[in-house]
C-alpha positions as a LaTeX table, in Angstrom:
\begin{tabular}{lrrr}
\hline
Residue & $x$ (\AA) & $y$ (\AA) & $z$ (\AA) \\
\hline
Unk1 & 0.00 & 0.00 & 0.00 \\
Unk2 & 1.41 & 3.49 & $-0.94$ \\
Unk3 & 2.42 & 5.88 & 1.88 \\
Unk4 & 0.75 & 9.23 & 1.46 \\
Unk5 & 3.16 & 12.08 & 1.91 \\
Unk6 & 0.41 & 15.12 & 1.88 \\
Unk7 & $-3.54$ & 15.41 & 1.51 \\
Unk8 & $-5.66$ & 18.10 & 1.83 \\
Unk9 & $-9.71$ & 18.23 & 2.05 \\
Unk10 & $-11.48$ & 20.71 & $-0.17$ \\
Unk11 & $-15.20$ & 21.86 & 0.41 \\
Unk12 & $-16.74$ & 23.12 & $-2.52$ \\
Unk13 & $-19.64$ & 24.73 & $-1.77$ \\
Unk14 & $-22.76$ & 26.64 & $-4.06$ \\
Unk15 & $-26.33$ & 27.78 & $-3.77$ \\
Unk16 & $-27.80$ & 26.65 & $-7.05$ \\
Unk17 & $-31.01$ & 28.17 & $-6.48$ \\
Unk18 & $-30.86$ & 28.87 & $-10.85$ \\
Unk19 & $-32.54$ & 28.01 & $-13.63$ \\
Unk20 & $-29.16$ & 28.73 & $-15.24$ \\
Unk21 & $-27.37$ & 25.70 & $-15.97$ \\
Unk22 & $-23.96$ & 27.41 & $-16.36$ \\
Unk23 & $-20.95$ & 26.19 & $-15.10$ \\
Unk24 & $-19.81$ & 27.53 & $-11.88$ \\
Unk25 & $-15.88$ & 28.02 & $-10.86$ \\
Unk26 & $-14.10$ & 27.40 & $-7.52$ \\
Unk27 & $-10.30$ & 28.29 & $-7.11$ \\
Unk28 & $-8.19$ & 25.54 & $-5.11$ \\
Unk29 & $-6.46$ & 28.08 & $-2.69$ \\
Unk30 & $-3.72$ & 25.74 & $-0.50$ \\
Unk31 & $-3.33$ & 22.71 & $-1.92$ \\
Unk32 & 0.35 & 23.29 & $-2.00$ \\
Unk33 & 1.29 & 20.52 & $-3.65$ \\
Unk34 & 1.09 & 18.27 & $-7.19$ \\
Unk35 & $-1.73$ & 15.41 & $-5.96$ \\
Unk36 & $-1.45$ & 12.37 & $-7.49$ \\
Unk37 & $-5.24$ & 11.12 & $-7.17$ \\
Unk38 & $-8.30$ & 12.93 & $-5.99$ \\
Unk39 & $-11.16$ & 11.37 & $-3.60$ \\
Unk40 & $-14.55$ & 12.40 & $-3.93$ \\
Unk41 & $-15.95$ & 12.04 & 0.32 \\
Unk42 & $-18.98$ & 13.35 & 0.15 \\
Unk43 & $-21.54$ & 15.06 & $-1.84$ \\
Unk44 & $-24.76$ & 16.18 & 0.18 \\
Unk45 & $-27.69$ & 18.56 & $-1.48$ \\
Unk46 & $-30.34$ & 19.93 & 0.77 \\
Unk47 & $-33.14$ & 22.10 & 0.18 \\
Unk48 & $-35.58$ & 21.59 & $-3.29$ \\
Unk49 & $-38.67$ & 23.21 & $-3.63$ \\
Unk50 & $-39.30$ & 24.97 & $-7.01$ \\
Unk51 & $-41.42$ & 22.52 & $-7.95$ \\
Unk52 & $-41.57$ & 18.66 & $-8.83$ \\
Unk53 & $-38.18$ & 17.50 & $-9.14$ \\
Unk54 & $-37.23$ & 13.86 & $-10.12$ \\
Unk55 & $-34.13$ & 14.55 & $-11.57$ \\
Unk56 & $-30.77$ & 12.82 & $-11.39$ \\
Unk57 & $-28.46$ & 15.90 & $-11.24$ \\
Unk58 & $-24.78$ & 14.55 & $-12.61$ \\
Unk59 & $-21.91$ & 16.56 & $-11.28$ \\
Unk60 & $-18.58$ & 17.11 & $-13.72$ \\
Unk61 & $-15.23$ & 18.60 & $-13.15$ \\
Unk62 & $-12.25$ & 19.54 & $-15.36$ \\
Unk63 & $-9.98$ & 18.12 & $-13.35$ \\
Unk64 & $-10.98$ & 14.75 & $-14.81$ \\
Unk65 & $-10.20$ & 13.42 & $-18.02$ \\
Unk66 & $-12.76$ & 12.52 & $-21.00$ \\
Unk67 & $-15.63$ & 14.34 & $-18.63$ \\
Unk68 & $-15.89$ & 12.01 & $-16.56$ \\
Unk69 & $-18.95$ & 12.56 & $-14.03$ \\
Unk70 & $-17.63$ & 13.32 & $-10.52$ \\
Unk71 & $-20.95$ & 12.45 & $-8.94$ \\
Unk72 & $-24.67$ & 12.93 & $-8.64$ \\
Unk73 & $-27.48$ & 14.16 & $-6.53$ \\
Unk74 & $-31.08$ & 14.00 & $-6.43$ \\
Unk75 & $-33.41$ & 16.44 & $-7.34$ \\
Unk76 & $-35.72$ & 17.66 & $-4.97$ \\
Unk77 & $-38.45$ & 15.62 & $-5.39$ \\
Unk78 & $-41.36$ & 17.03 & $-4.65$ \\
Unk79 & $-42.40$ & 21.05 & $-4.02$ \\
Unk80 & $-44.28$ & 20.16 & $-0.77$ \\
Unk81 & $-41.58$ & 17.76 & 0.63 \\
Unk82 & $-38.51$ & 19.07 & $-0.35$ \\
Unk83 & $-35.88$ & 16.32 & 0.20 \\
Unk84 & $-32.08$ & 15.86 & 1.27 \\
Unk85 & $-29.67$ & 13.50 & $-0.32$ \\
Unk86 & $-26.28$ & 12.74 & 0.71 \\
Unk87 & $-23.99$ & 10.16 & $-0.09$ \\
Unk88 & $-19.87$ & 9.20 & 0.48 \\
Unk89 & $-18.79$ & 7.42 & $-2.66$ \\
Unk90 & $-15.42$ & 7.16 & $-1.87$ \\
Unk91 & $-14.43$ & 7.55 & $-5.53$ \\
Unk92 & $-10.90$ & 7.56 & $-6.38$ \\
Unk93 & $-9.60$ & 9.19 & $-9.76$ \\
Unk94 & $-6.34$ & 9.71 & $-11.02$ \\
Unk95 & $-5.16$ & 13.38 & $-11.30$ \\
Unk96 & $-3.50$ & 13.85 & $-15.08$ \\
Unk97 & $-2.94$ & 17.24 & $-15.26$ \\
Unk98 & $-0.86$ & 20.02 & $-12.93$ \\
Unk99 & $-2.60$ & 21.50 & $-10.55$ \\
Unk100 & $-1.48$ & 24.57 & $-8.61$ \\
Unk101 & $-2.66$ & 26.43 & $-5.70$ \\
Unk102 & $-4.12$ & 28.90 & $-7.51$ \\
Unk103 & $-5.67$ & 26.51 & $-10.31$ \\
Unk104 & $-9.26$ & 26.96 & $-10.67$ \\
Unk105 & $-11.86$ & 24.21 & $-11.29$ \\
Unk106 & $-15.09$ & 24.51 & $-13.37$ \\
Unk107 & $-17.64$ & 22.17 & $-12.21$ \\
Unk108 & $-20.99$ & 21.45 & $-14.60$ \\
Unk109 & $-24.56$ & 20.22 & $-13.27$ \\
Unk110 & $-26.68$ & 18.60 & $-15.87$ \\
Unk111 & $-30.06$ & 17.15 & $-15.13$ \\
Unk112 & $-30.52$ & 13.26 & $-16.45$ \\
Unk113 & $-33.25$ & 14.98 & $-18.43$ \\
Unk114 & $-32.72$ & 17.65 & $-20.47$ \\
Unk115 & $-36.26$ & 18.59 & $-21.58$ \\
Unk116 & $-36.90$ & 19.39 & $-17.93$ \\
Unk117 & $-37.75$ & 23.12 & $-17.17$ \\
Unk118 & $-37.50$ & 22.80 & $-13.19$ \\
Unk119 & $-34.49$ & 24.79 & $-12.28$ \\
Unk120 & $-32.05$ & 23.51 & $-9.65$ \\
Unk121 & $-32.89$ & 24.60 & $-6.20$ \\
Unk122 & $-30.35$ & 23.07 & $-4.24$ \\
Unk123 & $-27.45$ & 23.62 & $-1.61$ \\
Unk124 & $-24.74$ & 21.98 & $-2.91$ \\
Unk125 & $-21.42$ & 20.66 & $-0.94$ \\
Unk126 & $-18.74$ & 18.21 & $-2.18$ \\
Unk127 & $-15.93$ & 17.33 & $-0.18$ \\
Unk128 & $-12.60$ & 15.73 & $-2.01$ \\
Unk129 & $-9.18$ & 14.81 & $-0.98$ \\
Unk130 & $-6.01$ & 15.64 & $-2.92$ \\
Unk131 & $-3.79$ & 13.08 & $-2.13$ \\
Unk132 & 0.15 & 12.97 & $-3.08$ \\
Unk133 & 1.90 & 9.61 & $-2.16$ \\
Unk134 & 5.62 & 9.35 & $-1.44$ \\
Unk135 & 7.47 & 8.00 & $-4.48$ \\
Unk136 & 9.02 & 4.26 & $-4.54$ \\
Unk137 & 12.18 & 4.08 & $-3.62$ \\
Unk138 & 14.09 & 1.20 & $-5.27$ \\
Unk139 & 15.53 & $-1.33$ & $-3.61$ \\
Unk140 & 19.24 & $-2.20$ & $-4.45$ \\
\hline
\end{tabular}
C-alpha cells in the first residue's frame, strides 16, 4: 500500500437556487502541492422546492479526463416535501494534469433529463481529498 506524503480536504460549496445551468468556478487556494489522485468524500444537497423534481443531477469537473462525471445528486423531489440526499462514494480518480494552488476548477450540473424546465434549487457541498503519495524508492 502506498504511503501518502500530503492530503488536503477541499469543500466546494454553491447555492444553485438557478434556472441557469452554467458552469460555476471554484479556485483551489492551498493545496500546495502536485496530488497524485483525488477522492470524492462526500456530496450532500439539501433544500428543493421549485417545484416537482425527479431529476438525477450529474456533477462534472475539469480536473478529470474525458468528462468524466464526478458524482450525482437528487433532485428535490417534490415542491411540498422538499428532500435531502447525501452520499460518500469514496471515488478515487487519477489526477492527469498540474494542478497549482491557484488553479481553478469549473464544475458542470446537468439534469438526467434535459427537456426538464424545473431549475435547480439546491445547496450543494462536495468534499474531495487531494492526495500525493511518497514515491518508490528502489531497492538495491
Amino acid at each position: 500500500m502506498p504511503r501518502i506524503e500530503a492530503c488536503r480536504n477541499i469543500l466546494i460549496y454553491k447555492d444553485l437556487l438557478t434556472t441557469d445551468p452554467s458552469p460555476f468556478y471554484y479556485q483551489l487556494n492551498g493545496i500546495g502541492f502536485q496530488p497524485d489522485e483525488i477522492i470524492i468524500r462526500n456530496i450532500t444537497a439539501t433544500g428543493g422546492d421549485t417545484g416537482d423534481d425527479y431529476n438525477v443531477y450529474y456533477i462534472y469537473c475539469d480536473l478529470l479526463d474525458n468528462d468524466q462525471i464526478l458524482g450525482t445528486f437528487l433532485g428535490g423531489g417534490v415542491s411540498t416535501s422538499p428532500q435531502n440526499y447525501c452520499s460518500s462514494p469514496q471515488s478515487v480518480f487519477k489526477v492527469n494534469r498540474p494542478i497549482s494552488a491557484t488553479s481553478t476548477i469549473c464544475i458542470r450540473i446537468e439534469p438526467n433529463d434535459t427537456s426538464t424546465t424545473v431549475g435547480v434549487d439546491r445547496k450543494l457541498s462536495i468534499s474531495l481529498d487531494f492526495i500525493k503519495y511518497k514515491e518508490k524508492t528502489k531497492k538495491k
